[in-house]
C-alpha positions as CSV (number, residue, x, y, z in Angstrom):
1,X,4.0,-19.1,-11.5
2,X,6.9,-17.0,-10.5
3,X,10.2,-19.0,-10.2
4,X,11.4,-16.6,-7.3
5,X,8.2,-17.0,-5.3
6,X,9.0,-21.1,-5.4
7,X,12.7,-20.5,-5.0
8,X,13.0,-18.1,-2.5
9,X,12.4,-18.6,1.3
10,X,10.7,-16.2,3.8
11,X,12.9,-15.4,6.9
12,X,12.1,-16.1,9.9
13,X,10.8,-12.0,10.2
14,X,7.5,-11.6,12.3
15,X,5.4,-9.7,9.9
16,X,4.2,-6.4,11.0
17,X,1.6,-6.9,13.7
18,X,-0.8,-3.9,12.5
19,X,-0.9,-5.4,9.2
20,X,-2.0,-8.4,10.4
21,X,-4.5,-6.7,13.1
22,X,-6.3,-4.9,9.9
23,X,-6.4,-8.4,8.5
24,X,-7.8,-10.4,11.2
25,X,-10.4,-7.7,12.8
26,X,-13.3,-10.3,12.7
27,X,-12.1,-13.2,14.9
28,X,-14.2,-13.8,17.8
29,X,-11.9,-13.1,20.8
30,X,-10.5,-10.1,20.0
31,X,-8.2,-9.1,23.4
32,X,-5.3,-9.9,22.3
33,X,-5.6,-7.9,19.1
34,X,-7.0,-5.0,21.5
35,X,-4.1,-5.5,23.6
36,X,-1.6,-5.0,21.3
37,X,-3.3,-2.2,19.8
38,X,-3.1,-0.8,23.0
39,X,0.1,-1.1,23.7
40,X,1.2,0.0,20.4
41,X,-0.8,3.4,20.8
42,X,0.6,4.0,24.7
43,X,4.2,4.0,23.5
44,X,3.4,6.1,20.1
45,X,1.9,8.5,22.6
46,X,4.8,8.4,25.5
47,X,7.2,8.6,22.6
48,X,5.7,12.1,21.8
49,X,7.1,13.9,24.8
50,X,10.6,14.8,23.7
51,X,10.7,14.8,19.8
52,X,11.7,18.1,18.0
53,X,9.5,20.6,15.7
54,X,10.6,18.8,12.1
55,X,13.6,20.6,10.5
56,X,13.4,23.7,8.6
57,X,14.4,23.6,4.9
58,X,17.2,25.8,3.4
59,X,17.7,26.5,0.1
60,X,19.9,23.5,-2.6
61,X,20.2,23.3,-5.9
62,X,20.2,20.4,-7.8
63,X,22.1,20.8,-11.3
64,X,22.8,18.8,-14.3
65,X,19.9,16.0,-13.5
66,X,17.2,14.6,-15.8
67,X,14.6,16.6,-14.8
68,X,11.7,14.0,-15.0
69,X,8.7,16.0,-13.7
70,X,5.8,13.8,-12.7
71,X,3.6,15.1,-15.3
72,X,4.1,12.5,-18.3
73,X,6.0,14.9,-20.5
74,X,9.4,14.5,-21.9
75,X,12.3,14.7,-19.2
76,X,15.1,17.0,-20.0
77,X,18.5,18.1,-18.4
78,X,17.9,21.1,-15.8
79,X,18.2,22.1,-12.6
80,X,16.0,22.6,-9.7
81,X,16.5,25.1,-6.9
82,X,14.6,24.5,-3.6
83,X,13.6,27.3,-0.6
84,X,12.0,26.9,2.7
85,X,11.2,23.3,1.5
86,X,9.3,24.8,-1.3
87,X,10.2,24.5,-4.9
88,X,11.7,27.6,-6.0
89,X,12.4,27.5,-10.0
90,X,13.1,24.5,-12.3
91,X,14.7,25.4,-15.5
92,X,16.7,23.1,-18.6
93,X,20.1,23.8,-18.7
94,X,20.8,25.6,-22.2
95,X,22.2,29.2,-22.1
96,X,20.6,32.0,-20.6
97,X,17.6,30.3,-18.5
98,X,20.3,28.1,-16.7
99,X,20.3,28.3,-12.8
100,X,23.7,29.4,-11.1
101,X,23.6,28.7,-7.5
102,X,24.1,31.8,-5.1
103,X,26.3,32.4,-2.4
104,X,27.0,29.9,-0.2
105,X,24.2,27.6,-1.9
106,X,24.8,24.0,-1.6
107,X,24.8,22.5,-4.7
108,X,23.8,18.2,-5.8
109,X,25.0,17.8,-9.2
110,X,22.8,15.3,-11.0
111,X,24.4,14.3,-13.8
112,X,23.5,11.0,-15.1
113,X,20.7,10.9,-12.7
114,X,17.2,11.1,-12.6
115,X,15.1,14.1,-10.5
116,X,11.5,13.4,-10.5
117,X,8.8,14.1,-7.1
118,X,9.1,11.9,-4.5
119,X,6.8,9.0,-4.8
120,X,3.4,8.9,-3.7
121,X,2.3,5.1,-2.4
122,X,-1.5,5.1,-3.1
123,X,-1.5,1.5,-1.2
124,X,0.4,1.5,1.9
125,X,0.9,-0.5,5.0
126,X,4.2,1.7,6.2
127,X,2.0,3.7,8.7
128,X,1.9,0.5,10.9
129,X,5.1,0.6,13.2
130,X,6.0,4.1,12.3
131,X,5.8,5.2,16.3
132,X,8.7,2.6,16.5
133,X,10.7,3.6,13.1
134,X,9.6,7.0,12.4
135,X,12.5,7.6,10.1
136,X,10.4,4.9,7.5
137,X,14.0,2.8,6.3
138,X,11.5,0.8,4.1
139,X,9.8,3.9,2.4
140,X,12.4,6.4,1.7
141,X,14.7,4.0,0.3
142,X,12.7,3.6,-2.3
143,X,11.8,7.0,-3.0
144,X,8.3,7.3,-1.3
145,X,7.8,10.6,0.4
146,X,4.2,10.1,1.1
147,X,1.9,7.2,2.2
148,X,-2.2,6.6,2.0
149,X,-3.3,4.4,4.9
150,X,-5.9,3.2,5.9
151,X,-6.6,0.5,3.2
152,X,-8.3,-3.0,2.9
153,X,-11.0,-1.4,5.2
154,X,-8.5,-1.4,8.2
155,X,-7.8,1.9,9.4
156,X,-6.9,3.5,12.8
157,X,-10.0,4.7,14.9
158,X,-10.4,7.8,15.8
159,X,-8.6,9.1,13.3
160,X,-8.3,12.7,14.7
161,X,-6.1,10.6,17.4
162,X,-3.4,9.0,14.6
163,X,-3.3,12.4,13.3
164,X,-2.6,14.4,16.2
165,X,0.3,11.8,17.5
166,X,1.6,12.1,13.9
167,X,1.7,15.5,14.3
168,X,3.3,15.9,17.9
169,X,5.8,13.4,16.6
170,X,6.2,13.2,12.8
171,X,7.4,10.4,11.1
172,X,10.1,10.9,7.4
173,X,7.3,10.7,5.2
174,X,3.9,12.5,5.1
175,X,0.7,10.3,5.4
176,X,-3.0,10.6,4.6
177,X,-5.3,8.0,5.3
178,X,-8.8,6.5,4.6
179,X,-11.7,5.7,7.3
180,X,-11.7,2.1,7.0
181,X,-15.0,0.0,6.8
182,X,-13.9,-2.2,9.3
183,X,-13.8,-0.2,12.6
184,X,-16.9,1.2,11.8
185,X,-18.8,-1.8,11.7
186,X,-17.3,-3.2,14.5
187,X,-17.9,-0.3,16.6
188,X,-21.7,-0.5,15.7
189,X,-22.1,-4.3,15.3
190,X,-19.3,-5.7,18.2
191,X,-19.3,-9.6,17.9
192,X,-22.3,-9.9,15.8
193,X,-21.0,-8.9,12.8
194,X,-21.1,-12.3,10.6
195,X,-24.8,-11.2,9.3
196,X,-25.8,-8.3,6.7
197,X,-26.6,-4.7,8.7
198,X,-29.4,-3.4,9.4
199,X,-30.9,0.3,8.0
200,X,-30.4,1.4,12.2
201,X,-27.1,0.0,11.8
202,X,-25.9,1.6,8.8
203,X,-27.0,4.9,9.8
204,X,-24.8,4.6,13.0
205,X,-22.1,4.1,10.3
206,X,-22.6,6.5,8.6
207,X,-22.5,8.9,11.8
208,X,-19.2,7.9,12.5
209,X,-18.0,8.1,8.5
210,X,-19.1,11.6,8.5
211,X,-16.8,12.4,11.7
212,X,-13.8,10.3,10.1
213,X,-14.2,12.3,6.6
214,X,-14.3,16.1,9.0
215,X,-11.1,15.2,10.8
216,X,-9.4,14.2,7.2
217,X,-10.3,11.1,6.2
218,X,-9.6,10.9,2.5
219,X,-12.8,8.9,1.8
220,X,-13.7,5.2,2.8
221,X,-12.0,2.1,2.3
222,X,-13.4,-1.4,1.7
223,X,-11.8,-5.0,2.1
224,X,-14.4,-6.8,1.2
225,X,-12.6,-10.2,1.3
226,X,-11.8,-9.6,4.8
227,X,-14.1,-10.1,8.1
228,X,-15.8,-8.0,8.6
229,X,-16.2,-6.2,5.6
230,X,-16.6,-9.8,4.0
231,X,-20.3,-9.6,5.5
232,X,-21.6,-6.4,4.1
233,X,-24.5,-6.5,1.4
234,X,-23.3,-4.0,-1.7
235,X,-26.2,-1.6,-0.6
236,X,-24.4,-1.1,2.8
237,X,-21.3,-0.2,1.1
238,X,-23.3,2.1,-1.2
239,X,-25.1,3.8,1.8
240,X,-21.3,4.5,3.2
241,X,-19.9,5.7,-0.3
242,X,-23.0,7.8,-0.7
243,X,-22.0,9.7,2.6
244,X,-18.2,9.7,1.6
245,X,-19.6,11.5,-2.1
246,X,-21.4,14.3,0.1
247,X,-18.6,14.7,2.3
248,X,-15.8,15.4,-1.2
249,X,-14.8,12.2,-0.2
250,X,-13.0,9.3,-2.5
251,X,-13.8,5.3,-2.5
252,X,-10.9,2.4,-2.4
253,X,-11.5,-1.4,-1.8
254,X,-10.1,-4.0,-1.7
255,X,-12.9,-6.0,-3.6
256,X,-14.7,-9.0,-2.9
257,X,-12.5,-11.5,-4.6
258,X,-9.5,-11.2,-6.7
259,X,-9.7,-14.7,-8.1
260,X,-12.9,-17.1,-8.3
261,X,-15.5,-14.2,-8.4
262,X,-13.3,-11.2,-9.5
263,X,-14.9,-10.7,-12.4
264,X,-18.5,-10.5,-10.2
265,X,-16.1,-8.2,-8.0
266,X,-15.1,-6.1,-10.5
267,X,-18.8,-5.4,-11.2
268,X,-19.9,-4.5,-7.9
269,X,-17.3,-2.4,-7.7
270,X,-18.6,-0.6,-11.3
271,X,-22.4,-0.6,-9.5
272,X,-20.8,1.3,-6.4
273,X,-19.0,3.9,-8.5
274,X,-22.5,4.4,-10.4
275,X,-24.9,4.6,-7.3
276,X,-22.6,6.2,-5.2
277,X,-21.3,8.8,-7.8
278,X,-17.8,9.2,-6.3
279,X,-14.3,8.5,-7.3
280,X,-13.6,4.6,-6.9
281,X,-10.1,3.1,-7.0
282,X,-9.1,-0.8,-7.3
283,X,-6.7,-1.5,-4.6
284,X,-3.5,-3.6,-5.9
285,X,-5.8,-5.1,-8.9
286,X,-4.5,-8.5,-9.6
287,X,-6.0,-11.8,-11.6
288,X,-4.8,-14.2,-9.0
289,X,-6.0,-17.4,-10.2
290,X,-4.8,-19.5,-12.9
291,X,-7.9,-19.2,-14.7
292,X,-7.9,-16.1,-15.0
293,X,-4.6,-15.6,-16.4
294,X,-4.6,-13.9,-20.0
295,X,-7.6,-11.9,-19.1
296,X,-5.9,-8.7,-18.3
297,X,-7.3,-7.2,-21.4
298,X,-10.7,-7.9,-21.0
299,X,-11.0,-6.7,-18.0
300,X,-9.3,-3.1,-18.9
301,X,-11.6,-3.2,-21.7
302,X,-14.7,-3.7,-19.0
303,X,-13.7,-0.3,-16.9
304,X,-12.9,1.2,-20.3
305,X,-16.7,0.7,-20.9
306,X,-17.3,2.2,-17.2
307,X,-15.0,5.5,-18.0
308,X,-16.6,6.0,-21.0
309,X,-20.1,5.5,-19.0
310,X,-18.7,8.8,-16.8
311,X,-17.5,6.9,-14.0
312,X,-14.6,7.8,-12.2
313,X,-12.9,4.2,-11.9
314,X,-9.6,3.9,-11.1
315,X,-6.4,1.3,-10.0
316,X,-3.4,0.9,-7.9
317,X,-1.2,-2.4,-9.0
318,X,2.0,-3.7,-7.1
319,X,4.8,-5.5,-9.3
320,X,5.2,-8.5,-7.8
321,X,3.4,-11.7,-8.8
322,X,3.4,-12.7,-5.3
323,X,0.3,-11.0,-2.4
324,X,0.7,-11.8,0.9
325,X,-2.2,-12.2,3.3
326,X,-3.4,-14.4,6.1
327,X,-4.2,-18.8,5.3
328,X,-8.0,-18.1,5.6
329,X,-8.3,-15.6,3.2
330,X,-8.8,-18.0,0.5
331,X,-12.1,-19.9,1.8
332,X,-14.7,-17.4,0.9
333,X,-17.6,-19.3,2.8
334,X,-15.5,-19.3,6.4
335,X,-15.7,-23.1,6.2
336,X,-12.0,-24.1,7.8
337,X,-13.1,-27.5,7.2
338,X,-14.3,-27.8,3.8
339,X,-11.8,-29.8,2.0
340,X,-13.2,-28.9,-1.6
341,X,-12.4,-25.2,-0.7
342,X,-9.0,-26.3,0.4
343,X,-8.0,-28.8,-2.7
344,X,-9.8,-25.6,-5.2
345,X,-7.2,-23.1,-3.7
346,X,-4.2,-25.5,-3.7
347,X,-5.5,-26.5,-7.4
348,X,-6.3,-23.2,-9.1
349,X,-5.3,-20.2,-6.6
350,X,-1.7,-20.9,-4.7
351,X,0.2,-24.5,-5.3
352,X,1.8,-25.9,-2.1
353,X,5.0,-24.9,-3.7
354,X,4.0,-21.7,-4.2
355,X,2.5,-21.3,-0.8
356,X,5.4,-19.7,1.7
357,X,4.8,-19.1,5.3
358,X,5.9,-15.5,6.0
359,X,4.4,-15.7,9.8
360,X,3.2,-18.1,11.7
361,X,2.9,-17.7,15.7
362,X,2.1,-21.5,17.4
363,X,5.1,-22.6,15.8
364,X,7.5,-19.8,14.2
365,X,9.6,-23.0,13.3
366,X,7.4,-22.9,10.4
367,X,8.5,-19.9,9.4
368,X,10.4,-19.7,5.8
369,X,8.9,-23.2,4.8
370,X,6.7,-23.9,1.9
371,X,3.3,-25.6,2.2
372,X,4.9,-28.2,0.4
373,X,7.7,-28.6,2.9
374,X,5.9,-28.7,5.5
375,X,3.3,-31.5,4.2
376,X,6.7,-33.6,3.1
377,X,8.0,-33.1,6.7
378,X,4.7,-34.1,8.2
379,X,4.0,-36.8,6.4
380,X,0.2,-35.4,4.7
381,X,-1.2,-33.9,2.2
382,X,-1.3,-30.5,1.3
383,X,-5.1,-30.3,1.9
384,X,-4.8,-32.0,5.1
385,X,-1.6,-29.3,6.1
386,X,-3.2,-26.7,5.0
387,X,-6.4,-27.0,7.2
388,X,-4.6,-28.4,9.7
389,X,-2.4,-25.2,10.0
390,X,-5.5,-22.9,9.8
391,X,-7.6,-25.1,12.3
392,X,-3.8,-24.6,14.9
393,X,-4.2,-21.1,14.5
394,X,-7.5,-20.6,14.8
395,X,-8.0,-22.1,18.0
396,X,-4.6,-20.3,19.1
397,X,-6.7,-17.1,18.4
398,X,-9.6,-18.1,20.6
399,X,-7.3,-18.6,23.5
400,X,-6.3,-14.7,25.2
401,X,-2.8,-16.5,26.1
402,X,-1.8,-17.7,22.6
403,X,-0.5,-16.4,19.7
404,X,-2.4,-17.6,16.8
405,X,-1.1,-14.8,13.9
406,X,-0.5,-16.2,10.5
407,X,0.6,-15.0,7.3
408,X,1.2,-16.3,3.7
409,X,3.4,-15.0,0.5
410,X,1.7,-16.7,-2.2
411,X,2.5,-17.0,-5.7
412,X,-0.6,-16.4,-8.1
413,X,-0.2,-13.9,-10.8
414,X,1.9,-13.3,-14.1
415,X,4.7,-10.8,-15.4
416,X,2.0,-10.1,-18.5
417,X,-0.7,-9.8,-16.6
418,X,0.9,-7.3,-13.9
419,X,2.5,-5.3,-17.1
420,X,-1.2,-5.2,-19.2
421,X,-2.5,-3.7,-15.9
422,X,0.3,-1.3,-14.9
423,X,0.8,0.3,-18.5
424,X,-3.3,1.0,-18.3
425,X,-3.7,5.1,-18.4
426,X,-5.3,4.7,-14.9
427,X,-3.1,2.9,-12.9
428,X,-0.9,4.5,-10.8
429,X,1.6,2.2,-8.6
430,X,1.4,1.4,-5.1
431,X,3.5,-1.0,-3.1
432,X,0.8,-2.7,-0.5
433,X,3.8,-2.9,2.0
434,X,4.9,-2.5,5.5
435,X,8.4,-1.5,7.3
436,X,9.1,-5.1,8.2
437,X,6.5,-6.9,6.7
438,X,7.8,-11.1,5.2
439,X,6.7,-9.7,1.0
440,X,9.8,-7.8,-0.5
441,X,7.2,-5.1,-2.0
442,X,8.0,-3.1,1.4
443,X,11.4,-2.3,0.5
444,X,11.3,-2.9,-3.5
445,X,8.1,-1.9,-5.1
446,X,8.9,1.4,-6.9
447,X,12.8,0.3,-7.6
448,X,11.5,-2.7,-9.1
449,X,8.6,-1.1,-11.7
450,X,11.6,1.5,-12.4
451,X,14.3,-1.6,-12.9
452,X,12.4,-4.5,-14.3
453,X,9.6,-2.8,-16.0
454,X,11.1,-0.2,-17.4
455,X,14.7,-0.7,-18.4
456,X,15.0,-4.4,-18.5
457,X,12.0,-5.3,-20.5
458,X,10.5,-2.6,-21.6
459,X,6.7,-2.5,-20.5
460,X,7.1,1.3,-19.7
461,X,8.8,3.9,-20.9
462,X,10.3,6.1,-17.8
463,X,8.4,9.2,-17.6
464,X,5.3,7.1,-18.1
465,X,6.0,5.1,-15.0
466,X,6.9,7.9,-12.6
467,X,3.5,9.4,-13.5
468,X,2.2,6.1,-12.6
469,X,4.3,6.9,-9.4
470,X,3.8,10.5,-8.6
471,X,0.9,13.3,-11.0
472,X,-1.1,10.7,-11.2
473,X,-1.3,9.1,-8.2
474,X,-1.7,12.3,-6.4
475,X,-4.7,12.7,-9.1
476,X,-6.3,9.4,-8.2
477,X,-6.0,10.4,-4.1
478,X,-6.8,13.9,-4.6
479,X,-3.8,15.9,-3.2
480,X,-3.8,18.4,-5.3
481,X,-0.3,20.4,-5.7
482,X,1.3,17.1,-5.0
483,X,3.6,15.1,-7.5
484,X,4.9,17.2,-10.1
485,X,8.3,19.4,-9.8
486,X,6.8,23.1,-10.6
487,X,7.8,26.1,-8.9
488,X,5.4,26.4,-5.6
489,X,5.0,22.4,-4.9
490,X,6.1,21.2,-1.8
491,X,10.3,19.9,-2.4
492,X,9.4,16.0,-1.9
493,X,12.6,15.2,-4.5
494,X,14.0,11.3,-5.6
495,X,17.7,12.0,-7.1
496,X,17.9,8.0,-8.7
497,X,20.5,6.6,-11.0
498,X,18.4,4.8,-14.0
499,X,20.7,2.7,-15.2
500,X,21.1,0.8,-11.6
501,X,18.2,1.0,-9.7
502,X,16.2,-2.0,-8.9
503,X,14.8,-3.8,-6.3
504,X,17.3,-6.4,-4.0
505,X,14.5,-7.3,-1.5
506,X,13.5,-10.9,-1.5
507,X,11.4,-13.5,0.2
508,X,14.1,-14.5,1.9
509,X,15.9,-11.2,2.8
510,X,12.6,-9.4,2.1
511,X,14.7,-6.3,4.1
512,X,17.2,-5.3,1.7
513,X,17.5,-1.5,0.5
514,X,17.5,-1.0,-3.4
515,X,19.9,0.0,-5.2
516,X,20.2,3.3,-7.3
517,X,18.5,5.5,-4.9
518,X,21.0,8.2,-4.4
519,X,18.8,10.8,-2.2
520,X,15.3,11.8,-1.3
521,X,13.8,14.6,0.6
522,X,11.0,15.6,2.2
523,X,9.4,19.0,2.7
524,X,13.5,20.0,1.3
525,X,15.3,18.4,4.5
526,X,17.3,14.7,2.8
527,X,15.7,11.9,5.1
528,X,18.1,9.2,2.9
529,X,21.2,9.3,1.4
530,X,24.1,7.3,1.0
531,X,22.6,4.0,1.7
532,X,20.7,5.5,5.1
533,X,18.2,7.4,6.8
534,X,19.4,10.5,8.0
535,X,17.3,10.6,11.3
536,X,15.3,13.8,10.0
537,X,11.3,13.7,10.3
538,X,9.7,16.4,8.3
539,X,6.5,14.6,7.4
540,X,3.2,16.2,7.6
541,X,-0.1,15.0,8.2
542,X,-2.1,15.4,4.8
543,X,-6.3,15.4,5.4
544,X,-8.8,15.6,2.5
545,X,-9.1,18.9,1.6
546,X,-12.6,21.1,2.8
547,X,-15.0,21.5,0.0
């Protein structure tokens, strides 16, 4: 267990509503979810009115950097020379092929630094909230340039809507997104969706898939350990792949279980990637359970086996040994009063120590406190807390005038185990994190891979983990022409200082910038430097590209 997910204390932050919408689209009453989906859209919408065409690029040059360039290869000292928020030329800096800037050029001089393409977060929750903080303070400090939404099966719904308010009011970053399982299944199955579909249903499904994928829709997405997803047979899932395959699209789940079942999980997932004959990505793969601890290997070895097979099987992995999600996402049965469940997932899956409350809306007193705490406070047991606390929320949920939102950071992974699984050849780097989300990976993931990973201890060497970060990832989403500095690519840039850069988000101030990022742009216009946002907003929307 992570000493700093025991020592450190979630402030008292609400955690960002959409995330927790996504996470929660099975409960029964659903108005006040609807509500505030509502509301959120009407002022995205009302904001578009009076917000300015994004910025036109000039041309820069960036001189003297360590021109890291998103491909894996060696980095070397060069310069880079940007036009029209296009890359120009990128050339080393010995003798003749040397860029000189022209008249009246601006010029960044990079020495000691680090250029590589901006960041590409293949598992992102940044999108929710963006209508209220366009400018994206959480990404761009950290060097992401482009988000994938639409994960864990959650996704907005129509799509072609969330794109076209993106695109009358951009946000900093660009952002693609996936058609999430969820919304489609409620749409066809409402309330009743706590059963297996039938062959009617599915087809409706599918009907709307195939209008999600022509308006952009990178693929589908899965959450599988999440209502209502949780549900689904694996033929259903298949059926919906199968239509994302003929449509060019990709697959990405969050799969049935990262912890008592993963290793069932990890094999349905295989059986989808087989049947469905698509690519299929692991979202923010983790062994979160103490059991499982050590296994890292064996698991590589298992998708190994799968590549080998001819299946495109990929992952996404976050560096943090730390998830956060809602209380109830631990019983897999639904059974709020099973006391076996509880004492298992307090014995094997998240100690009451380990256990922080990052939201928690009957009583945001709770806020910042440990399982643990809380039980000493009260008197009880963890078990007895802990269901009590789900059993408050619960019927806070069923009651249109109550807030019953909840949210957990829970410690349940290893250092080694996150290392093994970042350093394998197909695992690009995500962050799973929001703009104001309680888990630190929203305002620390890539810092942290590029301080902890790779210069403290070791587990990567540098231009190995911004391929994990940028080529690759771009490779494993499909947006080709993305994440490599060559002449032609868009001018999504991260200037970073290696020798300082790291993560200062916590549980407790889970909102600090990291240090070492000096600038980033987007599309050529800087949307962060010196320690801020600029205000710019040249993001794009990015669809799946027409076969």
């Amino acid at each position: 267990m992570s000493s700093e997910g025991v020592e450190d204390r979630a402030a008292a932050v609400p955690v960002n509503e959409g995330d927790l919408v996504r996470h929660c689209l099975g409960r029964k009453d659903r108005r006040p979810r609807t509500a505030l989906l509502l509301a959120a859209w009407l002022a995205f919408l009302l904001g578009c009115a009076d917000t300015a065409a994004p910025p036109a690029a000039g041309s820069f040059l960036v001189r003297g950097a360590t021109i890291v360039d998103g491909t894996g290869s060696p980095g070397f000292i060069g310069s880079l020379r940007v036009t029209g928020g296009v890359i120009a030329e990128v050339a080393a800096d010995d003798g003749n092929d040397a860029l000189s800037p022209t008249d009246n050029e601006p010029v960044h001089d990079g020495s000691g630094l680090v250029l590589a393409p901006g960041f590409i977060d293949t598992h992102s929750h940044h999108d929710s909230g963006l209508q209220w903080e366009p400018t994206a303070l959480a990404a761009v400090s950290q060097g992401i340039t482009t988000i994938v939404a639409g994960q864990d099966g959650g996704s907005r719904f129509p799509l072609a809507d969330f794109f076209a308010a993106l695109e009358a009011a951009p946000a900093a970053v660009n952002v693609a997104s996936y058609a999430g399982h969820g919304p489609l299944r409620l749409r066809v199955m409402g309330d009743d969706f706590r059963r297996e579909a039938t062959d009617g249903e599915v087809a409706a499904m599918q009907a709307l898939l195939e209008t999600e994928l022509a308006n952009g829709a990178l693929g589908l997405s899965t959450g599988l350990e999440y209502d209502p997803g949780i549900y689904s047979s694996t033929d259903e899932v298949i059926a919906l792949a199968q239509t994302a395959a003929a449509n060019g699209g990709r697959y990405i789940s969050h799969m049935r279980s990262e912890d008592r079942a993963l290793h069932d999980a990890v094999e349905e997932t295989i059986e989808i990637a087989e049947r469905a004959g698509l690519p299929v990505q692991i979202s923010h793969f983790k062994l979160a359970a103490r059991g499982l601890w050590g296994q890292a290997v064996d698991l590589l070895a298992r998708l190994d086996e799968a590549r080998a097979a001819g299946l495109d099987i990929t992952a996404d992995v976050y560096p943090y040994e730390y998830w956060q999600s809602t209380m109830t996402v631990l019983f897999p049965e639904r059974d709020f009063n099973d006391r076996e469940a509880a004492r298992y997932a307090l014995d094997e899956l998240v100690a009451p120590e380990g256990m922080l409350i990052g939201r928690y809306g009957p009583d945001s007193a709770l806020e910042g406190k440990t399982l643990a705490e809380i039980s000493a406070e009260r008197g009880t047991d963890p078990v007895t807390t802990y269901l009590d606390l789900i059993q408050v929320s619960q019927a806070a949920r069923a009651d249109s005038t109550l807030d019953g939102s909840e949210s957990i950071v829970a410690t349940s992974m290893t250092f080694d185990d996150i290392a093994t699984l970042m350093a394998w050849p197909h695992t690009n780097v995500s962050s799973d994190g929001g703009l104001r989300g309680a888990h630190p990976r929203g305002f620390g993931a890539y810092p942290r891979v590029l301080g902890r990973y790779v210069r403290e201890e070791g587990r990567l060497g540098l231009e190995a983990a911004i391929h994990k970060m940028t080529g690759l990832a771009a490779a494993h989403m499909g947006l080709s022409g993305r994440g490599t500095l060559r002449a032609g690519a868009p001018a999504d840039l991260v200037l970073f200082d290696p020798a300082t850069v790291i993560d200062r988000s916590t549980t407790v101030e889970p909102h600090l910038t990291a240090a070492g990022i000096e600038r980033v742009w987007v599309a050529g216009v800087v949307v962060y430097e010196n320690g801020a946002v600029t205000g710019e907003r040249p993001g794009v929307v990015l669809r799946r590209e027409a076969r």
